[in-house]
N, C-alpha and C positions, 0 to 999 in steps of 0.2 A: 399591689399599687396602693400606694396612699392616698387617703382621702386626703383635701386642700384646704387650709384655714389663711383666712386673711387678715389679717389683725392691724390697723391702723391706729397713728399714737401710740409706737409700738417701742419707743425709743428710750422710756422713762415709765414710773410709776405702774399703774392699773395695764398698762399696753404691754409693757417690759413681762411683768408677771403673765399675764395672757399667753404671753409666746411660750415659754418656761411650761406653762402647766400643759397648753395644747401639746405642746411637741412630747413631752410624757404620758399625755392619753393616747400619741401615734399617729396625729397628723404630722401632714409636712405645711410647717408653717410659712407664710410668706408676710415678714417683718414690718411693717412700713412705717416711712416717720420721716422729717429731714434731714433729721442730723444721721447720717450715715456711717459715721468711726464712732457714734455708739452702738449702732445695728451690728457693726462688723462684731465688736466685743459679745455682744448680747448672743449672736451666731455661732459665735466660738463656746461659749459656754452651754449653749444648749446639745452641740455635738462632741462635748465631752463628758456630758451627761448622756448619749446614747443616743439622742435627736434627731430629729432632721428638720430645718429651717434655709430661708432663702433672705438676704435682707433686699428690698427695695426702696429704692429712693421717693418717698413720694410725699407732697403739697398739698394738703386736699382742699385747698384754696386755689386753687391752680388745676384749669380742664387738661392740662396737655398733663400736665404731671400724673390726673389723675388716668389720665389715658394710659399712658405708659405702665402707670400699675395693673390694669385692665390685662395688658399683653401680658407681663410677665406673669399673670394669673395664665393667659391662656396656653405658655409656654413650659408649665408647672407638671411638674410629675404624676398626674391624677386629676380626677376630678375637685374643681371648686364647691364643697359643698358649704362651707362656712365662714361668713363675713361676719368680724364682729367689728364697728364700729365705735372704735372709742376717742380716736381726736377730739381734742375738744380743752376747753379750760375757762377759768375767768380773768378780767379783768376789774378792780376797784370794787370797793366799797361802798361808793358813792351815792345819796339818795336823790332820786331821779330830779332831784330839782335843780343840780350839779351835774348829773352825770354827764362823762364824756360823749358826744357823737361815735367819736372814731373807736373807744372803747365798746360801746354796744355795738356797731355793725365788725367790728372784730369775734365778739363774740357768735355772735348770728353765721357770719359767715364759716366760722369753724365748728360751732355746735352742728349746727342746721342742714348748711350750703353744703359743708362736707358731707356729711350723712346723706342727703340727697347726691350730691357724684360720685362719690364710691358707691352706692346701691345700685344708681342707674347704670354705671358701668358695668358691674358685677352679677347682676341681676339674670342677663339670658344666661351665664354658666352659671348660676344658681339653679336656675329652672331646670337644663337642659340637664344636668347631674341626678334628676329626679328625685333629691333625698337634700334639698339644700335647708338651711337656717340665716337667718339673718337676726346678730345680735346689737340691737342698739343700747348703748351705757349712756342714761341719761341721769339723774339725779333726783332725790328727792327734792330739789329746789321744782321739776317739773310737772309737781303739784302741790306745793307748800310754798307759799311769797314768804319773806322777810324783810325787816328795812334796812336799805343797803344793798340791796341783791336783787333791784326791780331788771338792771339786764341780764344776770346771769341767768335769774327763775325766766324771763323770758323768752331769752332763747332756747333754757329747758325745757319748757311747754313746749313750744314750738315744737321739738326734737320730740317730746312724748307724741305730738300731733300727727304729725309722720309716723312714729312707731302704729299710733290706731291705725291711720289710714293706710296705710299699707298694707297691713294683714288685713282690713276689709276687700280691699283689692286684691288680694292673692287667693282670696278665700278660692279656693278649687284645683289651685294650682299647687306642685311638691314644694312648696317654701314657706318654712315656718318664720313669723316673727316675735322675737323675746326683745321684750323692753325688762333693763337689771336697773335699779335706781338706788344707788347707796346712799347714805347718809354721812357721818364725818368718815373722814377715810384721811390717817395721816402720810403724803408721799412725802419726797426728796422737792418737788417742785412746785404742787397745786396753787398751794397758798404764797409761796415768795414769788410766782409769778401775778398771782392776783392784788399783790401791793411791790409790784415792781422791784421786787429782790429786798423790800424790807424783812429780814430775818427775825426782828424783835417782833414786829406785827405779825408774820406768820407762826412763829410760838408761842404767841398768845391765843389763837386761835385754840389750840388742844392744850393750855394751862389749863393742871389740875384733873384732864382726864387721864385716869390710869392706862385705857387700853382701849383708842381709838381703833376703828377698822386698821389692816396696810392693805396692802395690793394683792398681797396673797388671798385675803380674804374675798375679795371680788372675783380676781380670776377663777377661786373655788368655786363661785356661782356661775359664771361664765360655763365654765367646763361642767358640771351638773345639767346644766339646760341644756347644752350643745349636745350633750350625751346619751337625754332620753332616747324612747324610742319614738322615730318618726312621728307616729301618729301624737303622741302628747306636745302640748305648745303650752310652755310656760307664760302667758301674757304677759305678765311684769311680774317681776323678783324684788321687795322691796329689800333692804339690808342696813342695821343700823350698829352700832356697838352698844351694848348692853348698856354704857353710860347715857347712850341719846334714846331718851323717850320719845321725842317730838324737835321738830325743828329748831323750839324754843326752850328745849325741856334736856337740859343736860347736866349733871352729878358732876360736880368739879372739886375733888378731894382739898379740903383747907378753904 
């Protein structure tokens, strides 16, 4: 029987990769994300690679949505031992003297809010599994500011804040917490979502880096922590591309 991973924001990018690499280490992954006819696609390709995966429909801005994810955990072929929470994204650039209301409590509620209801949901069949992990993917924004990124570092902190407190609170209990925090990471959507499908401004972002993170590169950390042995608890995995020194500190060929 297989062990259970849950993977949310699983639809695209760092999530999409996540499921791929779990379901090749031998859990049976369970998909989650909204948009569902990509989870199907996503599903099909990891069991013709030999897999095994479930996709589920899930909100995690939304308690009943996130309920529902809950059951079809508890409905899963094995034990849940592993949540890795990655929903999440930005919105604007904007420096806090503009920034949007509705863009920063977007943010909040999808970094944050979600990462707190999938845990609290998932959390007794973490415990009860006695071998459980919970991985949060926060950012190096969640401890490095920049200007233009007073909400996204914000709700990052936040999310690192929960990652601390958390594993303070579970100390004695079987569930590890791993905070992964990457640095540029280029996907298919991060950045055209964070300037509202401007394509030009999202490919500026990675002009002149040769060889930004992808997703694969995440999810290889993902699955390395997830794969120690029990007793070791990776606290945070930082990850950068060899071009980004520092937040501010990046080699841009030309």
């Amino acid at each position: 029987m297989n062990s259970v991973a849950v993977v949310t924001g699983a639809s695209s990018g760092i999530g999409a990769a996540t499921v791929r690499r779990l379901a090749a280490e031998g859990f049976h992954v369970l998909a989650a994300a909204r948009r569902t006819d990509r989870l199907a696609d996503l599903v099909r390709k990891v069991e013709a690679d030999g897999g095994s995966a479930t996709a589920v429909g899930c909100d995690v801005t939304s308690d009943e949505s996130v309920a529902r994810l809950a059951a079809a955990a508890a409905a899963a072929p094995g034990p849940v031992t592993l949540l890795v929470n990655n929903a999440g994204g930005a919105r604007g650039l904007d420096p806090v003297e503009t920034g949007a209301v509705g863009d920063w409590q977007w943010m909040y509620d999808v970094n944050v809010l979600g990462t707190l209801r999938v845990t609290q949901a998932l959390l007794p069949a973490l415990v009860s599994s006695g071998a459980g992990t919970i991985v949060v993917v926060s950012s190096t924004a969640g401890f490095t500011v920049y200007e233009g990124g007073g909400g996204y570092a914000a709700a990052k902190h936040a999310q690192t804040a929960v990652a601390g407190t958390l594993r303070l609170e579970l100390c004695g209990r079987p569930v590890r917490v791993v905070e992964i925090d990457p640095g540029m990471v280029r996907t298919e959507e991060f950045s055209l979502v964070r300037f509202g499908g401007d394509a030009d401004r999202a490919d500026a972002v990675y002009a002149g880096v040769s060889e930004p993170l992808v997703a694969d590169d995440v999810a290889d950390c993902v699955a390395w922590c997830a794969t120690r042995p029990q007793h070791v608890n990776v606290d945070r995995l930082v990850v950068r591309p060899l071009a980004q020194a520092a937040q501010h500190k990046v080699h841009r060929a030309g």
